[in-house]
C-alpha positions in Angstrom: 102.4 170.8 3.1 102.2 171.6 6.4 102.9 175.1 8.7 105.9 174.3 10.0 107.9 172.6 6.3 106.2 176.1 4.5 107.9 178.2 7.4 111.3 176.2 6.3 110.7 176.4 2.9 110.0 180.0 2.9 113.1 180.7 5.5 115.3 178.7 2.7 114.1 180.9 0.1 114.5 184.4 1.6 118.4 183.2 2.0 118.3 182.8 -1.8 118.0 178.9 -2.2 116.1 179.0 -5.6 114.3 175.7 -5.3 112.9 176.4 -2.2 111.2 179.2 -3.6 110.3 177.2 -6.8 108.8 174.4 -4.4 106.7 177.1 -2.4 105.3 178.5 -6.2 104.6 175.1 -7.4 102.6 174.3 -4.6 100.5 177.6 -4.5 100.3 178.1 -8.1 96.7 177.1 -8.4 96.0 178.7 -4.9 97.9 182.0 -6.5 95.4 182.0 -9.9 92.4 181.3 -7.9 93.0 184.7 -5.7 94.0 186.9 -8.7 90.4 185.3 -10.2 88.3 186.1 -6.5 89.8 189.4 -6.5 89.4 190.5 -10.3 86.0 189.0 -10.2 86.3 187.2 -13.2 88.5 184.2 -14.7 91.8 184.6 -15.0 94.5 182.0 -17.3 98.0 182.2 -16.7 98.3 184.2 -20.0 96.4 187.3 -18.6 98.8 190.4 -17.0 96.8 190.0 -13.8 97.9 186.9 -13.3 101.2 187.5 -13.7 100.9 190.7 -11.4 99.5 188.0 -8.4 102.6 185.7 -8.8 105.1 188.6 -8.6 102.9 189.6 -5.6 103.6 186.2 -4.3 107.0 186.2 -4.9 106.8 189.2 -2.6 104.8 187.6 0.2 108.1 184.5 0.5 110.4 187.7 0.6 108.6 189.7 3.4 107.0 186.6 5.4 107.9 186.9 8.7 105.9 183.8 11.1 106.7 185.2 14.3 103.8 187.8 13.9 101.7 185.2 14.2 100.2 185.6 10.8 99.2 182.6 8.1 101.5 183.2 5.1 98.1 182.2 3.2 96.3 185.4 4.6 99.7 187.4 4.1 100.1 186.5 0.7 96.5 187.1 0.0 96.7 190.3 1.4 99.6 191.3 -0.4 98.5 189.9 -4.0 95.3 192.6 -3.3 97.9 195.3 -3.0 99.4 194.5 -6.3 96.9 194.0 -8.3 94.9 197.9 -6.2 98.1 199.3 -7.5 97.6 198.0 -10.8 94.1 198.7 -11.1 94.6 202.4 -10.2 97.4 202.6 -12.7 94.5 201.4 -15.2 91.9 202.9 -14.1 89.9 200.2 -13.3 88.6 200.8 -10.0 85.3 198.8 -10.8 86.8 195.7 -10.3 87.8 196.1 -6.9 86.8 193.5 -4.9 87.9 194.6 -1.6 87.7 197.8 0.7 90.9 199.5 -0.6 91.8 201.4 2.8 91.6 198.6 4.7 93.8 196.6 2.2 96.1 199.3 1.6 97.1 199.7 5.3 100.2 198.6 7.1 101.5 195.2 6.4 101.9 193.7 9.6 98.9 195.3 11.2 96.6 195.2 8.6 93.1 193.4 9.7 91.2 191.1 7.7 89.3 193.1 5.2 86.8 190.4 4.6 86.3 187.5 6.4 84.3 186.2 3.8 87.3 186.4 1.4 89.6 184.8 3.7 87.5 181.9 4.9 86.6 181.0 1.1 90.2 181.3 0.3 91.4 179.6 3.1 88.7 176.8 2.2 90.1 176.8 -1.5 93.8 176.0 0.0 92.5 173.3 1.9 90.9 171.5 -0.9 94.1 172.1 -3.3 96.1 170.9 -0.1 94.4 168.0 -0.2 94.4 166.9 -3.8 97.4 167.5 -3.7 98.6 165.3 -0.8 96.6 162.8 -2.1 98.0 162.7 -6.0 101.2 162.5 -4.0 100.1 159.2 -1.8 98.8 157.9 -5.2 102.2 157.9 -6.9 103.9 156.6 -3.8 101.1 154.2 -3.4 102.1 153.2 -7.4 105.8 152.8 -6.9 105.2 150.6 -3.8 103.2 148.1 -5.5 105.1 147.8 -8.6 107.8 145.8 -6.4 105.6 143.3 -5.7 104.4 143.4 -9.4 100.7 144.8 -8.9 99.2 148.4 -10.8 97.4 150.8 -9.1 95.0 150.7 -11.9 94.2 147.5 -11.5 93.1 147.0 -7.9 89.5 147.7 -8.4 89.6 144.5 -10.8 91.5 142.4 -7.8 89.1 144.1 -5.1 86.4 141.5 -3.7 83.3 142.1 -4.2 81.4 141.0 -1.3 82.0 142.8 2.1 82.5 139.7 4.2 85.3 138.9 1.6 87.1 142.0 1.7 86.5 142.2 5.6 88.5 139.1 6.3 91.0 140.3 4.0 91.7 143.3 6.3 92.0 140.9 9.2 94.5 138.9 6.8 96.6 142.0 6.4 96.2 143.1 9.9 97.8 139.5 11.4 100.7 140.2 8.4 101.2 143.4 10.3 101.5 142.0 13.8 103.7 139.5 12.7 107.4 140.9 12.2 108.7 137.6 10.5 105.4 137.5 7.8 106.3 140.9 7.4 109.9 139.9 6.6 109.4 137.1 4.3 106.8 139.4 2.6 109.5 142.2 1.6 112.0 139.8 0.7 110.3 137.5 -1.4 108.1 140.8 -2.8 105.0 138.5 -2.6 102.8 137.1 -0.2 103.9 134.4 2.4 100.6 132.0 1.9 101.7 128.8 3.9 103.1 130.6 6.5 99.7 133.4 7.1 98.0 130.1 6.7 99.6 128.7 9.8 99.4 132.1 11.5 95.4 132.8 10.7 94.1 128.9 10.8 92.9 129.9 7.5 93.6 127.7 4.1 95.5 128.6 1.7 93.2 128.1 -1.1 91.2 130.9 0.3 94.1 133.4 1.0 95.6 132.9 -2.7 92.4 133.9 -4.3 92.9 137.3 -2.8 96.4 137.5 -2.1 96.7 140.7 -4.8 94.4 142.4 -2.5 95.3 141.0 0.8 99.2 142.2 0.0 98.0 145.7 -1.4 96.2 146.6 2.0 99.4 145.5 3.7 101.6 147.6 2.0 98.7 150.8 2.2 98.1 149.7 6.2 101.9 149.7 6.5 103.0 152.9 4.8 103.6 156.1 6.8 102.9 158.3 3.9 99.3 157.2 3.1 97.2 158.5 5.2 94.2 159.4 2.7 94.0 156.3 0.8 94.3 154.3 4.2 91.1 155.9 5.8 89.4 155.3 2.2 89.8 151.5 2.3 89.2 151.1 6.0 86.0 152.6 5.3 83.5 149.4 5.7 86.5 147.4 6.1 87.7 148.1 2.7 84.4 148.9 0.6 
C-alpha cells in the first residue's frame, strides 16, 4: 500500500467509513504487534493486554493523522502506540520496561522529534518487509486466478518450467514476440490457450518446439503482461527466467 491510497484510506476512515478503517488495521496488524513487542521488550500474542493497548493506540493514530505536517503515519502511529502503552506502564508500575526516553515521547504530538532513530529505522525496515510480503501474496493470488482461465496452477509451474537456460531464454523471447503482436495477443485471450501455428509463423520457429513449452511460454505472457505483478515479473526475468 502506498503513501498516497493510506492517506485516502485513512481520510475515509476519520469520516466514519468503517471498512476503510478495517482495511488500514488489516494491513498494519502485524506492523502494530511487532511495535507493542520492540517497545515492551519482549513477545507479545494478540491475547496479551499490551497488545490490545497498541491497537487502540492505532485506532487513535487513523483518528488524529493529519499528512499535511509532513509526518509518515508509520512514525505517527509509532509514536503514539509508545504513549499508550508509557501511560499504561505508569498505571502499573512498570517503568522497567520502558523502551524509550519518556520525555521525549511524551511531548507534543505534532512536534515531537524522533526519540530514537534506531527505533524508527528498524521499524520502518519491519514495515517494508511486511509491505512487501504482503504485495507479493497479493500478486500470487492474482497471478492464480489469471492462469486458471487458461487452465494452468500456480503450483504447478515449477514442473512445466524448463530446465535448461537456453530453453527457458527462448521461451521469454516467445512471450516477448506474443506481446508485440496485438492479434497473437487476441487470439490468445479468446481461445484462453496459446496460438502455436500462428507464433510459429510470427517467430520462424516450429511448432513442435513451441508446444513442448507452451504451459510455460503462455504463463510468462500472462505474468509479462499483467500490470499488477511487478514482483513475480522481476523474479522470472532474472536469467531470463531462471
Amino acid at each position: 500500500m502506498d503513501e498516497k491510497a493510506l492517506e485516502q484510506l485513512i481520510d475515509q476512515a476519520q469520516q466514519g467509513d468503517q471498512l476503510s478503517r478495517e482495511r488500514i488495521i488489516r494491513h498494519f496488524k502485524t506492523y502494530v504487534l511487532n511495535v507493542t513487542s520492540r517497545i515492551t521488550k519482549r513477545y507479545v500474542t494478540w491475547s496479551d493486554e499490551e497488545s490490545s493497548i497498541g491497537l487502540t493506540a492505532f485506532n487513535k493514530a487513523i483518528d488524529h493523522f493529519n499528512h499535511e505536517i509532513g509526518k509518515k503515519f508509520i512514525h505517527y502511529s509509532y509514536l503514539i502506540i509508545s504513549r499508550e502503552l508509557i501511560d499504561f506502564f505508569r498505571r502499573e508500575k512498570r517503568h522497567q520496561h520502558l523502551s524509550l526516553d519518556e520525555q521525549a515521547v511524551l511531548g507534543d504530538e505534532q512536534d515531537i522529534a524522533p526519540t530514537s532513530t534506531y527505533e524508527y529505522i528498524e521499524a520502518e525496515k519491519q514495515y517494508s518487509i511486511q509491505q512487501q510480503q504482503a504485495q507479493l501474496i497479493e500478486e500470487i493470488l492474482i497471478y492464480e486466478s489469471v492462469l486458471r482461465e487458461y487452465g494452468l496452477e500456480f503450483k504447478h509451474l515449477p514442473d512445466v518450467s524448463p530446465k535448461h537456460q537456453d530453453t527457458r531464454s527462448n521461451c521469454f523471447k516467445l512471450a516477448h514476440i506474443m506481446i508485440a503482436n496485438e492479434q497473437l495477443i487476441s487470439t490468445m485471450k479468446k481461445k484462453k490457450r496459446l496460438p502455436i501455428t500462428d507464433l510459429s509463423r510470427v517467430s520462424q520457429i516450429p511448432s513442435k518446439t513451441i508446444e513442448k513449452n507452451r504451459k510455460y511460454i503462455v504463463a510468462v505472457t500472462l505474468c509479462l503482461l499483467h500490470p499488477d505483478l511487478e514482483q513475480i515479473k522481476r523474479y522470472i526475468e532474472q536469467g531470463g527466467g531462471s
